[in-house]
MARBA-3410 file (N, C-alpha, C, O; in Angstrom, 1 decimal):
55
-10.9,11.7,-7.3,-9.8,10.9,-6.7,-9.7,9.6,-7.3,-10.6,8.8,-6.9 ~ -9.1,9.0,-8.1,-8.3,8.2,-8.9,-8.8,6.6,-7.9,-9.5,5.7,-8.4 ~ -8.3,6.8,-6.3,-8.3,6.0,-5.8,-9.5,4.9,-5.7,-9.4,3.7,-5.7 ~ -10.6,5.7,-5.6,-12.3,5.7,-5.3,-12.5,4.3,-5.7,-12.8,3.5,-4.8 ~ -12.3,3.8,-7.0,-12.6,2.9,-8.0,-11.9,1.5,-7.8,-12.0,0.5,-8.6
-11.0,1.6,-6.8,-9.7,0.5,-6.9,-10.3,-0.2,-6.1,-11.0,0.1,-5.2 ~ -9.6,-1.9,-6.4,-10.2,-2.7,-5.6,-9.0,-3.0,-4.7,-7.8,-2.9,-4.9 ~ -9.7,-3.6,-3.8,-8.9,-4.0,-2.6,-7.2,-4.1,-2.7,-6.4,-3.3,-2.1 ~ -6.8,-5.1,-3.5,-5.8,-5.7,-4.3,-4.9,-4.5,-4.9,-3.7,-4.2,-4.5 ~ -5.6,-3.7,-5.8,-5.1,-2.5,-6.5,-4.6,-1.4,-4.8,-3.5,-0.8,-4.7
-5.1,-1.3,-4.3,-4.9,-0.1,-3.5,-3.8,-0.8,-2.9,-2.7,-0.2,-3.2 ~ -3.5,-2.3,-2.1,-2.6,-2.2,-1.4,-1.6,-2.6,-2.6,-0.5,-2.5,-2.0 ~ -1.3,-3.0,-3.7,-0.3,-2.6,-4.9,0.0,-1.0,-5.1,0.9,-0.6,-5.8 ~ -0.9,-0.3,-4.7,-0.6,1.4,-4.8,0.2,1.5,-3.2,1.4,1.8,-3.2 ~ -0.4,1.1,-2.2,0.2,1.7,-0.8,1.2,0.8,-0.4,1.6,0.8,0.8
1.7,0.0,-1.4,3.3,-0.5,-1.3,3.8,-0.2,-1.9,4.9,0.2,-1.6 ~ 3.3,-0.1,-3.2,5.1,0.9,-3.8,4.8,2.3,-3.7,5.5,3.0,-4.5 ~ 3.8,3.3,-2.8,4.5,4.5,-2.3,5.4,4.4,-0.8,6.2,5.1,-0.2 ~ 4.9,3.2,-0.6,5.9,3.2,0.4,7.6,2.9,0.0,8.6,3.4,0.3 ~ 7.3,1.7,-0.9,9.2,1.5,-1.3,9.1,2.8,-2.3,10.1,2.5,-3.0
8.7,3.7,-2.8,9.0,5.1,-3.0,9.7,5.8,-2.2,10.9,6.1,-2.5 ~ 9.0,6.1,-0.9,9.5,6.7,-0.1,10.7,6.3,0.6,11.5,7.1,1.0 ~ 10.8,5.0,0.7,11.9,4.3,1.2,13.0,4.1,0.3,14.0,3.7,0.9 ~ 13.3,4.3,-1.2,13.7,4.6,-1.5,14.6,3.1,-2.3,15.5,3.3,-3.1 ~ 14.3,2.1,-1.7,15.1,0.9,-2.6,13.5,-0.6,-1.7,12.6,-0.5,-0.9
13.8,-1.4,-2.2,13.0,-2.7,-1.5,14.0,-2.9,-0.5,15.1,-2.5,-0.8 ~ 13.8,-3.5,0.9,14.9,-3.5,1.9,15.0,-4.9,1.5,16.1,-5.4,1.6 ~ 13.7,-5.7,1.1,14.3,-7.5,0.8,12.9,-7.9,0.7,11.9,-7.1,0.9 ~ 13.0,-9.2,0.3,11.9,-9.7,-0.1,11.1,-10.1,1.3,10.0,-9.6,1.6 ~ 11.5,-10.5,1.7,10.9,-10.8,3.7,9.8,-9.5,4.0,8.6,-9.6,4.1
11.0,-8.2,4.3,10.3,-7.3,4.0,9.0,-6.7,3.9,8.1,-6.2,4.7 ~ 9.1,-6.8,2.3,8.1,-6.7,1.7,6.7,-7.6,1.6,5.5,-7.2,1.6 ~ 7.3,-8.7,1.7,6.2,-9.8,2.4,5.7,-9.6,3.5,4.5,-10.0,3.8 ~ 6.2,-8.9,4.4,5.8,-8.9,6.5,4.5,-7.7,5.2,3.4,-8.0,4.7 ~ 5.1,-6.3,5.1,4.0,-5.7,4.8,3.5,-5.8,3.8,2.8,-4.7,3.7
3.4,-6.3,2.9,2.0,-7.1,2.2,0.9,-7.6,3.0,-0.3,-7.3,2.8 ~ 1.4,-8.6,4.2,0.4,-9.4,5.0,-0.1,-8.5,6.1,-1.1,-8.9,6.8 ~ 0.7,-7.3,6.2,-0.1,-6.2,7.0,-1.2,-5.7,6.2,-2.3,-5.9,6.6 ~ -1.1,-5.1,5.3,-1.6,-4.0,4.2,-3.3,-5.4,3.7,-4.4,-5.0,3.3 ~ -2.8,-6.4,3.9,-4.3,-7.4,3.5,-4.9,-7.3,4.4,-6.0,-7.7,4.3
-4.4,-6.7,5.9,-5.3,-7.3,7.3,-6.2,-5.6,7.1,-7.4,-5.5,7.3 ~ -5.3,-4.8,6.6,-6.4,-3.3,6.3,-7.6,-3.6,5.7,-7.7,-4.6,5.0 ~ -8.5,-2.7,5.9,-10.1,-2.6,5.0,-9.6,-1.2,4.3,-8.8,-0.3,4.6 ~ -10.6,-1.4,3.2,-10.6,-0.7,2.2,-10.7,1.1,2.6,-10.0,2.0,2.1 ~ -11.3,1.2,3.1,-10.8,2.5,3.4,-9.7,3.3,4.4,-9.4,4.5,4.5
-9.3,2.3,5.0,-7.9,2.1,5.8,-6.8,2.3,4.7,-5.9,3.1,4.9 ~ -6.9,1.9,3.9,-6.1,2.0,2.4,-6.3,3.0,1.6,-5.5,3.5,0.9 ~ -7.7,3.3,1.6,-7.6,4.8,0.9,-7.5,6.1,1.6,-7.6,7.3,1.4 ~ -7.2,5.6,2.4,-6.7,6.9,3.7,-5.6,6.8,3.8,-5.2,7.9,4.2 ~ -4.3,5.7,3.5,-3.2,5.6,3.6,-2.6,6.1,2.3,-1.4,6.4,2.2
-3.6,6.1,1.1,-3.1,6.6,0.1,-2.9,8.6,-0.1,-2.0,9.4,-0.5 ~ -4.3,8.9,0.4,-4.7,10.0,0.2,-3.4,10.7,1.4,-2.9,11.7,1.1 ~ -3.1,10.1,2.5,-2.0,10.8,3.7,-0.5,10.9,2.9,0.4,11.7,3.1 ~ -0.6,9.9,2.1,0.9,10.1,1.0,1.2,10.1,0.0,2.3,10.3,-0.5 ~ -0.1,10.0,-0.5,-0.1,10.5,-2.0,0.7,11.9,-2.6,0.7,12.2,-3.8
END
């Protein structure tokens, strides 16, 4: 799993843009900022679980 190795930083730069994947455009910079500052309050395996559920 690709994931295993990434640091903190790396994972939630992975579990934000599969989410604006899924979502399909950036909705705005605001946005994207509210969850950035969610996605930092996660621990590291909170994030590799969020990758592995949408990857």
């Amino acid at each position: 799993m690709k994931n295993i190795n990434m640091t903190h930083k790396e994972l939630i730069d992975q579990v934000s843009a599969n989410l604006f994947k899924q979502s399909g455009k950036l909705e705005s910079r605001r946005s994207w900022l509210v969850m950035r500052n969610y996605l930092e309050l996660l621990d590291t395996e909170q994030l590799k679980s969020m990758l592995k559920d949408h990857g």
